[in-house]
Structure formats: structure tokens, C-alpha cells
KEVEX-479233 format. One record per residue (C-alpha): x, y, z; residue in one letter. Coordinates in steps of 0.25 Angstrom, whole numbers. Last residue first. Layout:
N
R       x       y       z   type
R       X       Y       Z      A
...
END
This chain:
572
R       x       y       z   type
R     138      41    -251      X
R     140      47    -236      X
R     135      39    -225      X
R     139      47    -213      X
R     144      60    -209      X
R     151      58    -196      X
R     156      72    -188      X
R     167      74    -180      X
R     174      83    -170      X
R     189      80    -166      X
R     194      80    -153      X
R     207      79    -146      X
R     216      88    -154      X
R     203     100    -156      X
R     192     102    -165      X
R     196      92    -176      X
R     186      94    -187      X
R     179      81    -192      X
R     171      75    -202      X
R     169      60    -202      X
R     162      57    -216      X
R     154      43    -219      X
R     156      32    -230      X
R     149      21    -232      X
R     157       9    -238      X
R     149      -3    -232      X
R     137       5    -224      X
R     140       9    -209      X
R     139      24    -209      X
R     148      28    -196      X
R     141      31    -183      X
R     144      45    -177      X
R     152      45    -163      X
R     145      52    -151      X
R     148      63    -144      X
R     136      72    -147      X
R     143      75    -161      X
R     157      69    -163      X
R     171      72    -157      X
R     182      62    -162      X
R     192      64    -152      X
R     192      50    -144      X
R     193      42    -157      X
R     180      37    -164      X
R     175      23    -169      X
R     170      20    -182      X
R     162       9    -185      X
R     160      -1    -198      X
R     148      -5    -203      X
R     153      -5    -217      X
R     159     -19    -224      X
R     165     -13    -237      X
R     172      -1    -230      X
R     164       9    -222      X
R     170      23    -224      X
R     173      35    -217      X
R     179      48    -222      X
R     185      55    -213      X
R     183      71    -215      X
R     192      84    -210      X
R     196      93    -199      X
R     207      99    -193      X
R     203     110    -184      X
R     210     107    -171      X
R     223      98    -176      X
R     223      83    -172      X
R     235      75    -176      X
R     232      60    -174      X
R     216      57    -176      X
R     209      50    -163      X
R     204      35    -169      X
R     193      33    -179      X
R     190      18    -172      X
R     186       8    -181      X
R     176      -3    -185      X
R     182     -12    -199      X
R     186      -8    -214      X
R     182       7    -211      X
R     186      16    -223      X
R     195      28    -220      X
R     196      43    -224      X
R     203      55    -220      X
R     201      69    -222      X
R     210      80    -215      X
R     223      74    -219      X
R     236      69    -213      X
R     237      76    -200      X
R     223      71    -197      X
R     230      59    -194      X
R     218      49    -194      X
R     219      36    -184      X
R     208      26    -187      X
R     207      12    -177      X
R     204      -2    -180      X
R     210       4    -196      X
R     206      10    -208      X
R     220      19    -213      X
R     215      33    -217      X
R     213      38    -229      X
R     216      53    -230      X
R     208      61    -238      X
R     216      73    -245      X
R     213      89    -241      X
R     206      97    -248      X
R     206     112    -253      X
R     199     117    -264      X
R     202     131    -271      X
R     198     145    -267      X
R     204     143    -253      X
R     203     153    -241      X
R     214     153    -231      X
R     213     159    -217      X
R     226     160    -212      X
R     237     151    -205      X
R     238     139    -214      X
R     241     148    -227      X
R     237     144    -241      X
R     245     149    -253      X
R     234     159    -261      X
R     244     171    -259      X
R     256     164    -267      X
R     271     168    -262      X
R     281     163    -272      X
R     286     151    -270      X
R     300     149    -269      X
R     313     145    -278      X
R     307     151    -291      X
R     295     158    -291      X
R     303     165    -279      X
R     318     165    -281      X
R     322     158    -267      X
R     334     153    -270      X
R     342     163    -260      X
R     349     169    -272      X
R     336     170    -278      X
R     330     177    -266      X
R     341     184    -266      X
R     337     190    -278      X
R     322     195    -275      X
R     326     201    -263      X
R     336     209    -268      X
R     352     205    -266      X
R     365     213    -260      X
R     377     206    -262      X
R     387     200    -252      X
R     400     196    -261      X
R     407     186    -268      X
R     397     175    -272      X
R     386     185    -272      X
R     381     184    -258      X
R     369     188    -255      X
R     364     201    -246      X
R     351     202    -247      X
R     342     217    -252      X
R     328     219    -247      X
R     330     234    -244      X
R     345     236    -250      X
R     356     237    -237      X
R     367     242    -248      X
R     378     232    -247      X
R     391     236    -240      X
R     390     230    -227      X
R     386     216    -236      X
R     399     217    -244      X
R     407     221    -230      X
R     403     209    -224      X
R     409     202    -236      X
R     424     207    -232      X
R     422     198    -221      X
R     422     200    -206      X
R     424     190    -192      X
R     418     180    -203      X
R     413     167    -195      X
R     417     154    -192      X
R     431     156    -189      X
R     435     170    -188      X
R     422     173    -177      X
R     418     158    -171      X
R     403     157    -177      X
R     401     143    -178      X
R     391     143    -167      X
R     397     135    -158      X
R     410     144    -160      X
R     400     156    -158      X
R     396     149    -146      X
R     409     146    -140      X
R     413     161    -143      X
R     400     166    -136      X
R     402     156    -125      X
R     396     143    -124      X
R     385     135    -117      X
R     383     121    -120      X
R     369     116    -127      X
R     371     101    -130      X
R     376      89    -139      X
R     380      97    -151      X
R     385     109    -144      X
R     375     117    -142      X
R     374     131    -139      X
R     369     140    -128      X
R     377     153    -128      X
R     384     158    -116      X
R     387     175    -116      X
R     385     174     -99      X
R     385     160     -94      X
R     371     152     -92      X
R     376     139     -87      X
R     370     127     -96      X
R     362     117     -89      X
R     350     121     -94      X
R     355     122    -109      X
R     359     107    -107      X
R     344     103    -103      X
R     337     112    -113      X
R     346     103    -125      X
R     338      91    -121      X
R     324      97    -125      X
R     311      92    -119      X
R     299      99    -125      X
R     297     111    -115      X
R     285     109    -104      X
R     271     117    -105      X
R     270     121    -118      X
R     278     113    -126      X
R     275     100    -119      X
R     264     101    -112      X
R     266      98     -99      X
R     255     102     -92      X
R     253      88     -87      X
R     237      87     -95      X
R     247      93    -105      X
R     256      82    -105      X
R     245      72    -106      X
R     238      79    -117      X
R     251      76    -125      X
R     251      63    -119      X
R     239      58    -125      X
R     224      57    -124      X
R     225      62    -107      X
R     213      54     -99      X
R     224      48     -92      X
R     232      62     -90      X
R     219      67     -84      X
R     217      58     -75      X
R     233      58     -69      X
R     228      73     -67      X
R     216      71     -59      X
R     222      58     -50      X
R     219      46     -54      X
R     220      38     -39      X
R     222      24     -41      X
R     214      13     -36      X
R     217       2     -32      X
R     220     -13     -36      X
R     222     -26     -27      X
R     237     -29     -26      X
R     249     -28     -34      X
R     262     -20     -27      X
R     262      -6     -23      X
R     250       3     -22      X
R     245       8     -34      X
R     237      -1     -40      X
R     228       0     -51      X
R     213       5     -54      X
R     213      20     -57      X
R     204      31     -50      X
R     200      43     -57      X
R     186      45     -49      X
R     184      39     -36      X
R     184      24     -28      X
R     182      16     -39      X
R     172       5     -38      X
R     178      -9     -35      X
R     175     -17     -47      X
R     162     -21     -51      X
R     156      -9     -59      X
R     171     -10     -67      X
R     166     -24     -72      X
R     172     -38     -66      X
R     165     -47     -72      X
R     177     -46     -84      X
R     181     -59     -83      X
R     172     -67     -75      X
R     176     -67     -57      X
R     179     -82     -56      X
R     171     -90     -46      X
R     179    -105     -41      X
R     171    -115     -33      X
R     158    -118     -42      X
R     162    -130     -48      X
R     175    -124     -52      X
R     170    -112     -61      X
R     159     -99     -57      X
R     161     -88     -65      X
R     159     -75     -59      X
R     154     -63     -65      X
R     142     -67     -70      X
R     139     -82     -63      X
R     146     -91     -75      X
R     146    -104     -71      X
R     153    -115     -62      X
R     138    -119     -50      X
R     138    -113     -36      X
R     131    -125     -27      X
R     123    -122     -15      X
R     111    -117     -21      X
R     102    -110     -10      X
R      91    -117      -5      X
R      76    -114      -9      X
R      65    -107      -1      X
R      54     -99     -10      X
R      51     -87     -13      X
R      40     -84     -24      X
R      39     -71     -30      X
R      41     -76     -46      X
R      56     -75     -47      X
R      57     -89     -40      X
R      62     -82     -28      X
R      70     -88     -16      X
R      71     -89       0      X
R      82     -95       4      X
R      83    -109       9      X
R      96    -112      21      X
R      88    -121      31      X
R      74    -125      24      X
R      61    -116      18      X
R      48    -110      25      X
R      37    -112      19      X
R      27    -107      10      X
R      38    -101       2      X
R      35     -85       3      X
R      29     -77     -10      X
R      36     -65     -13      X
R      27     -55     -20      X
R      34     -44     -30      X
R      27     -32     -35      X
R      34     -24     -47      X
R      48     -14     -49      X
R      50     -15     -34      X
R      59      -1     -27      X
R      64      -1     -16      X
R      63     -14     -13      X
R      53     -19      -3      X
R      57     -22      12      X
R      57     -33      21      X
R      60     -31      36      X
R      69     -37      46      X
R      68     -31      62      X
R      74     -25      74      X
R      69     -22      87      X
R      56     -28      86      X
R      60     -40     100      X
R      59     -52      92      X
R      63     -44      77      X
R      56     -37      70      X
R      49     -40      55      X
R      49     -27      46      X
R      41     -25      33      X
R      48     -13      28      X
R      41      -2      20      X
R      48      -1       7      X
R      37       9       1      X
R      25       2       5      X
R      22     -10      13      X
R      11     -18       9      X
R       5     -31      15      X
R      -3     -40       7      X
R     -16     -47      11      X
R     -18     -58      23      X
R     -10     -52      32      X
R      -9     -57      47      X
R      -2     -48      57      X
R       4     -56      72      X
R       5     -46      81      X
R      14     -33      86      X
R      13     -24      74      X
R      21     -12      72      X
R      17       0      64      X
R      27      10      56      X
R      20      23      55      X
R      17      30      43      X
R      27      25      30      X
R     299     133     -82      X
R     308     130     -93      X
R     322     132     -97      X
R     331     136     -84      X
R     324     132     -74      X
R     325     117     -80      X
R     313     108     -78      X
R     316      94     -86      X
R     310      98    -100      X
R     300      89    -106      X
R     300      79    -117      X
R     315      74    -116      X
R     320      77    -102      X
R     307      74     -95      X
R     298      65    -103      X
R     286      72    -105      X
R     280      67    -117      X
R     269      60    -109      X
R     274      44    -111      X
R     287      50    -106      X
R     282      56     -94      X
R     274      43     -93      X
R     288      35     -93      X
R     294      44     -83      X
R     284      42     -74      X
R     285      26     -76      X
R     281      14     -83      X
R     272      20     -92      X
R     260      11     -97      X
R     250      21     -88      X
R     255      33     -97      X
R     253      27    -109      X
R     239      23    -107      X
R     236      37    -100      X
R     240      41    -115      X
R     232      31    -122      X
R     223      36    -114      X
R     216      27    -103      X
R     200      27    -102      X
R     195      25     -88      X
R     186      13     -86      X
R     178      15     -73      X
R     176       8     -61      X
R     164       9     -55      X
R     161      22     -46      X
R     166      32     -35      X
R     166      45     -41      X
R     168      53     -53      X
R     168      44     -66      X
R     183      42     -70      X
R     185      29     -62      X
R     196      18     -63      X
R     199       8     -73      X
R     208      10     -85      X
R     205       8    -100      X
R     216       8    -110      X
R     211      -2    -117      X
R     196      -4    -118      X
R     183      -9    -112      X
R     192     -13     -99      X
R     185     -28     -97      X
R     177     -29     -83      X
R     187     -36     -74      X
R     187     -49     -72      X
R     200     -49     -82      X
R     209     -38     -73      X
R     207     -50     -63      X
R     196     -49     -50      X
R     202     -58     -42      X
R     213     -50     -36      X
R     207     -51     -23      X
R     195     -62     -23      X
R     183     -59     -27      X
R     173     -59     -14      X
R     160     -67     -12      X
R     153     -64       1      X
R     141     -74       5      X
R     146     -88       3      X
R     149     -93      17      X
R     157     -79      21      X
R     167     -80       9      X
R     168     -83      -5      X
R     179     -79     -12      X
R     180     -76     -29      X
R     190     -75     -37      X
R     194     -91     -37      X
R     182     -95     -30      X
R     186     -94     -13      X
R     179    -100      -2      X
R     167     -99       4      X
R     155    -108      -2      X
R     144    -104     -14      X
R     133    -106     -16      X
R     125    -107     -27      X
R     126    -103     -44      X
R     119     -89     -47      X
R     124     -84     -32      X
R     131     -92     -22      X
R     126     -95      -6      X
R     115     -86      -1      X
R     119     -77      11      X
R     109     -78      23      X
R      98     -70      28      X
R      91     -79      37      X
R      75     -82      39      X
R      68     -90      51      X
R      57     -99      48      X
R      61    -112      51      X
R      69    -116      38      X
R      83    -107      41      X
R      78     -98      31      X
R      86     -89      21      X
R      85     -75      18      X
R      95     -72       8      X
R     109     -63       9      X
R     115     -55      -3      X
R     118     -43       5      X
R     118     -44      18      X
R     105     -50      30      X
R      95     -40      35      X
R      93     -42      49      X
R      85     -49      59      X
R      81     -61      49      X
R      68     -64      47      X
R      58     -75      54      X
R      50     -82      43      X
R      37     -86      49      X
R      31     -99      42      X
R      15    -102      44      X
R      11    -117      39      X
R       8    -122      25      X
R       9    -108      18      X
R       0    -107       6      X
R      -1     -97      -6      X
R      13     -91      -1      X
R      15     -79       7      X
R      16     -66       2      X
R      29     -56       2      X
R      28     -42      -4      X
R      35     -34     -15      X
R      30     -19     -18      X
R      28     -11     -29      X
R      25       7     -32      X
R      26      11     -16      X
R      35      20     -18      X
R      47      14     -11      X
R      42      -1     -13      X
R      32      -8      -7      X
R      33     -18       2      X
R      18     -26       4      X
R      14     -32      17      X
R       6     -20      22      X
R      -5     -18      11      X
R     -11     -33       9      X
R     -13     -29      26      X
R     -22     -18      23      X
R     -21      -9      33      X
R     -31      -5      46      X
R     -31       7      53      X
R     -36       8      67      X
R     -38      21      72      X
R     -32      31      84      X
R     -32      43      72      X
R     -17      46      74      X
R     -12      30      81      X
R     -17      24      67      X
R     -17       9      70      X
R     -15       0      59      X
R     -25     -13      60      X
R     -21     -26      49      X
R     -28     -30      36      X
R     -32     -39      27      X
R     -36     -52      38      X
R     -43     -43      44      X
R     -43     -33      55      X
R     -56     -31      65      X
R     -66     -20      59      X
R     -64      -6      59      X
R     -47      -1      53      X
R     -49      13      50      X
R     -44      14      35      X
R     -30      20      33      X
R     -27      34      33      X
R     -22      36      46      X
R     -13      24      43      X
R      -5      34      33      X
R      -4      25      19      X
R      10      23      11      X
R       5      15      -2      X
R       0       0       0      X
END
């Protein structure tokens, strides 16, 4: 029945029947009666279904089953003892029987069958759910406490993980010190009411109790007691119907599906076969975790975002996890090392100097007055202004002219507004632009082009009165397509099997050009995308699937990590 007030049940006049017990309404001094078909029913929390127990059509002598005095653990059954009295007790086996104490290959059974635990080290990198792909690591990247997770590992964060050492994962990033970077140097860069009855009731229609009222049982003295409950929440009405006596030592109580309960014995015998995720071999006595039963859901959940799985303390042993920080996460999500070293802020270029050998000797060097920094062949030395003009090839009387009569040739000449001074074969003459351009070999028309106002610049705006096109590259068809857009702007390939169109090599902001795409003979072939192909709404077009059709990917690169794409299908 729904929630009713007693004070507003019908007055209760005559003696109590069979149908129906007195309630006593202490506000208006009256005697309320209830249905008894409304009190044994347990509704759920809004009163929408309920499930209820009956007895059976015929019950050969009264049976009173006695409850337990608490609630029992997880898993646990009520079980008789054969003269009434009811027990929770853990039911041996599951899907196949019991089972005894003792230990199953990865799995050990413990406290008479009721607590199965995997072994340490049981669970194998093959029970493990299968990693969808390589390069994949296990950890968390959702914010807080969860499931295991798959994180994706970069090529880069691949390398990185493979190093050996610090000094190999510098190398790995292009910052090998001494030959990528620098080594710092100063010197170069810086309900109502509850109601209690104390005799015997007899119902002889339903009982309902509404929204998940309890129906309790106390104990000897009522100062504690067991109750039944309904769910929650029941999708239809359910009617358990009682055996109609009570059953032997050891019996549980079971369904057949259709309401009925009955008293059966619990099998004793766990039979070789497959049970889920555990196999069952040796006549029952060894359990094997399956390959790949264990799914990230079922491991250990991590603890916090950015945690690895591994093991960081010394020695092998069970796993841990390891602490991602902020900034080792973002070199793992890092594409390469070039976006590596700037996550680092060494950039090299911008933020650290390219390594160069000959910085090191011109550091060491002591920075006398009137030195000059040469090298020797091997290094930089210093040397004096003598020394260097020695070095230099420059040693006054040797390697060159203290004076020469010729310098008084070119002080002589008249200082002529494009004029050159050339050399005749005797003397220093002085020679227009135009013929010492031919003493030069530079004669324009001749020995050079001369200037042409329609040649094409790449730094202005140009505007072409005649077509411009660019050749169509064929690209080579393979598991995976990689286009250098170095090469061409337009490309073309014809699919003999599915592929992946993988990230292009040299990306430049504001190329852009067609592939053409064609099925070969077969057709229904797909195309996969790299990482940087950027479509509309995210997701990637379908390709034409018709033997030799032939569809168009146009594209503009918008950056060097992305490329927006569109797929014009179906042309003929």
C-alpha cells in the first residue's frame, strides 16, 4: 500500500478478522484497522514494485525458521541446520562446486573456501588485458583516482624510456653536452509511527510495506533484530514461494527462476572447464587466471592522475607506481625531440648555442692586450699582432709589398664617377663600368642575365599572366604513406590493400595542394590518418569504395603539427 497517516484509516467497529489487524491511533483515541494483504508486501523507494514472501499451497505441519542475529558477508547464504534455525554460511565453489583450502596454481583458497586470493606474481604481463597497440603505457591520464588507463608513448618518450642512462637521453634530445650544447662558460654565453506487536498475528492476505520498510524479527530480549528488506529499486513484482518443509544439515535455499525456493545441497565437486577468467584443469585442483582476464578495470586502481606502472625501488618485487611529474608528462606527450628540447627551453638556436669545439679553446684563452684570435689548424691560440699578420700571410717585406711603384699608378689615376681600376698587363688603368664588366666576364647578354622585370620573386606579391602548376608526384603505396611535401605540392597513389596516410616530412605553414586517391582493381580499401591530418567536426572522411574510383584530399598545412583536409569523393 502507498505511505497512509493512521489518522486516516477507517475506524476499526466490529471484532478483527482474518484480513486485517487493529492499529491504535494515540491522536484521536480510535482503533484503526489495516488490511493485512497491505502490510506483508516490500515495496521499493517509490513505491512503484515490490517483492513479498508467501507460503506454499500446502504446509504439512507449521515450520518457524529462526534468523540469524546479524547480517552475515559478502557472498554468504542462509543455510539450515534441518530443525528450523537458519545460518549465514559461505557457499563452497561458484559455476562448478566447492572447493577445498589450498593452493591452485595462481589462485589460493583460504578460510574453508570462502576467500580466493591470486597469488603474488600470478598475475603475468600475459593475463593482462592486451595493450591495443605498441607503445602504449599503463598508468592514468583522466583526473583522479580510477581504472587503469592506457597512456599513448611518443616515438620520442619511446626513445627516451629505451636510454640506458641520463647521458644517453640527452643524446637522444639533441643535447649532448660538448657536442650539441654548450657547457656553460662566462665567458661566451649566459513512514508515521513505528508499531510494536507483542502477540501472536495471523494473516491471511498480503502484507505490504512500502518504500523499503523493514520487516524486523528481534531477538529474545528485543534488543536487537534481523530484518528483510526490498531492493531499491524492483523493475517487476517478485513472489518467493517457501519449501513446505524445512530441509536437511547443510541445504541452502535455492530459486528455479520462477519464484519457487526450494532446499538443495551445494555441489561439492568443481569440474576442468572454462569459468570466465579462470580455467579450471587437473580435475579441479589447479585455476589458472586466462590470458588477457585481467582488464585494466580489474587491476588495482590507480591512485592519482600521471602515475606510471613499474618499479622504483631496488631490486624485483611486486609493481608500484610511479610518480609522473607535470614536466616528465609533457616530455612524454612530446611528438619528437625538437618539441622535447623546447618543452626544456633549450631550443637550440634560440635558447642554448649549437655545440661548437673551437668555443671551448677561445674560452681558455688569456685576453692580453693587442692578441688576435686565430687558429692554428687544430685550434684557436692567441697571438700578437706580428704572429697574426705571420698567420695571416701578411709579414711586411715578405708576404706583402711594403711599397710599389704600381701604388703610384692608382694614386695617380683620376677618381672617375664609376670608374675601376684594372690592371693592363703593365700598369693600373682606370675602366668604365661597362668595360670592366667585360674584364671581369661579366658582359651582360653575354656572361650574365640581364635584368627581366616579369622574373618571379619569392618575397613579393606576384601576379601571373600565364599558368602555373606544379608536377603530380606518385607516391609509393605501402601499409603506411609518407609524403615529403618537400618534393611537390600534389601527389597521387592508388591503394592495393587498407593504409595508413601517415604524418607528412617537412611541414611548411601555407603549403597546400591535392592527393589524388585511387582504389585499385579490388576497391574497398580504407584509409587511415596521421595525427596531424585535421578534418571537419574531427572525424575522418570515408573514402569512395568502388574498384578504381577516384576521390581528391585537398589540404593546406596550417601549421607544422597540423594539416586541414577535406575529402572530395567519387569523381569520374
Amino acid at each position: 500500500m502507498a505511505n497512509i497517516k493512521i489518522t486516516d484509516l477507517t475506524a476499526y467497529t466490529s471484532l478483527i478478522g482474518t484480513d486485517v489487524i487493529p492499529i491504535v491511533d494515540v491522536t484521536n483515541d480510535q482503533t484503526k484497522k489495516v488490511s493485512v494483504a497491505d502490510i506483508q508486501k516490500y515495496y521499493d523507494s517509490d513505491a512503484s514494485n515490490y517483492v513479498a514472501f508467501v507460503a506454499p499451497g500446502t504446509v504439512s505441519s507449521n515450520i518457524t525458521w529462526t534468523l540469524p542475529s546479524a547480517d552475515g558477508t559478502t557472498g554468504q547464504a542462509l543455510i539450515t541446520d534441518g530443525s528450523g534455525t537458519l545460518s549465514w554460511s559461505t557457499i563452497s565453489g561458484g559455476g562448478g562446486g566447492g572447493v577445498s583450502d589450498g593452493d591452485y596454481g595462481d589462485i589460493t583458497v583460504t578460510q574453508s573456501g570462502g576467500t580466493w586470493t591470486v597469488d603474488p606474481g600470478a598475475i603475468s604481463y600475459a593475463k593482462i588485458q592486451d595493450v591495443s597497440a605498441t607503445d602504449k603505457l599503463l598508468g592514468r591520464s583522466t583526473a583522479g583516482a580510477g581504472d587503469i588507463e592506457e597512456i599513448s608513448c611518443t616515438a620520442a618518450g619511446r626513445a627516451l624510456l629505451d636510454d640506458a642512462d641520463a647521458a644517453a637521453q640527452r643524446t637522444t634530445l639533441g643535447l649532448a653536452i660538448g657536442t650539441d650544447v654548450q657547457a656553460f662558460d662566462a665567458d661566451t654565453a649566459k513512514t508515521d509511527a513505528a508499531q510494536t506487536f507483542s502477540a501472536a498475528q495471523t494473516f491471511s492476505a498480503d502484507v505490504t510495506l512500502n518504500a523499503q520498510s523493514d520487516l524486523r524479527f528481534a531477538d529474545a530480549d528485543s534488543s536487537n533484530w534481523v530484518a528483510f528488506q526490498a531492493p531499491a529499486t524492483v523493475t517487476s513484482n517478485v513472489i518467493w514461494t517457501l519449501p513446505s518443509a524445512d530441509g536437511t544439515s547443510g541445504q541452502i535455499l535455492s530459486t528455479n527462476g520462477s519464484g519457487t525456493l526450494s532446499w538443495s545441497s551445494a555441489s561439492t565437486t568443481l569440474s576442468d572447464g572454462d569459468y570466465g577468467d579462470i580455467t579450471v584443469s587437473s580435475s579441479g585442483t589447479a585455476l589458472a587466471v586466462d590470458a588477457g582476464a585481467i582488464t585494466y578495470a580489474k587491476i588495482q586502481d590507480v591512485s592519482a592522475t600521471d602515475k606510471l606502472l613499474g618499479r622504483s625501488t631496488a631490486g624485483s618485487g611486486d609493481v608500484e607506481e610511479i610518480t609522473c611529474t607535470a614536466a616528465g608528462r609533457a616530455l612524454l606527450d612530446d611528438a619528437d625531440a625538437a618539441a622535447q628540447r623546447s618543452t626544456l627551453g633549450l631550443v637550440i638556436g634560440t635558447d642554448v648555442l649549437a655545440y661548437d669545439a673551437q668555443l671551448a679553446d677561445v674560452a681558455g684563452l688569456t685576453p692580453s692586450d693587442g692578441s688576435f684570435i686565430v687558429g692554428d689548424g687544430s685550434n684557436f691560440v692567441a697571438e700578437s699582432g706580428a704572429t697574426a699578420r705571420a698567420s695571416l700571410g701578411l709579414t711586411i717585406g715578405t708576404d706583402v709589398q711594403a711599397y710599389d711603384a704600381q701604388l703610384a699608378d692608382v694614386a695617380g689615376l683620376a677618381v672617375t664617377d664609376g670608374g675601376f681600376i684594372v690592371g693592363d698587363g703593365s700598369n693600373f688603368v682606370l675602366e668604365t663600368g661597362a668595360t670592366a664588366r667585360i674584364s671581369l666576364g661579366l658582359e651582360i647578354g653575354t656572361d650574365v642575365q640581364a635584368y627581366d622585370a616579369d622574373t618571379a620573386k619569392t618575397d613579393v606579391a606576384q601576379s601571373f599572366t600565364a599558368q602555373q602548376r606544379g608536377a603530380i608526384t606518385a607516391l609509393t603505396d605501402g601499409a603506411t604513406i609518407t609524403a615529403d611535401f618537400d618534393v611537390a605540392n600534389n601527389f597521387s597513389v592508388t591503394l592495393g590493400g587498407n593504409r595508413t596516410l601517415a604524418n607528412p616530412t617537412n611541414l611548411t605553414a601555407g603549403a597546400s595542394g591535392c592527393i589524388w586517391i585511387s582504389q585499385d582493381g579490388t576497391g574497398s580499401r580504407t584509409l587511415s590518418y596521421g595525427s596531424a591530418w585535421s578534418f571537419s567536426g574531427g572525424t575522418a572522411p570515408t573514402l569512395s569504395t568502388a574498384a578504381n574510383a577516384v576521390d581528391c584530399l585537398a589540404y593546406s598545412v596550417r601549421t607544422t603539427g597540423d594539416i586541414t583536409a577535406t575529402l572530395i569523393t567519387n569523381l569520374s
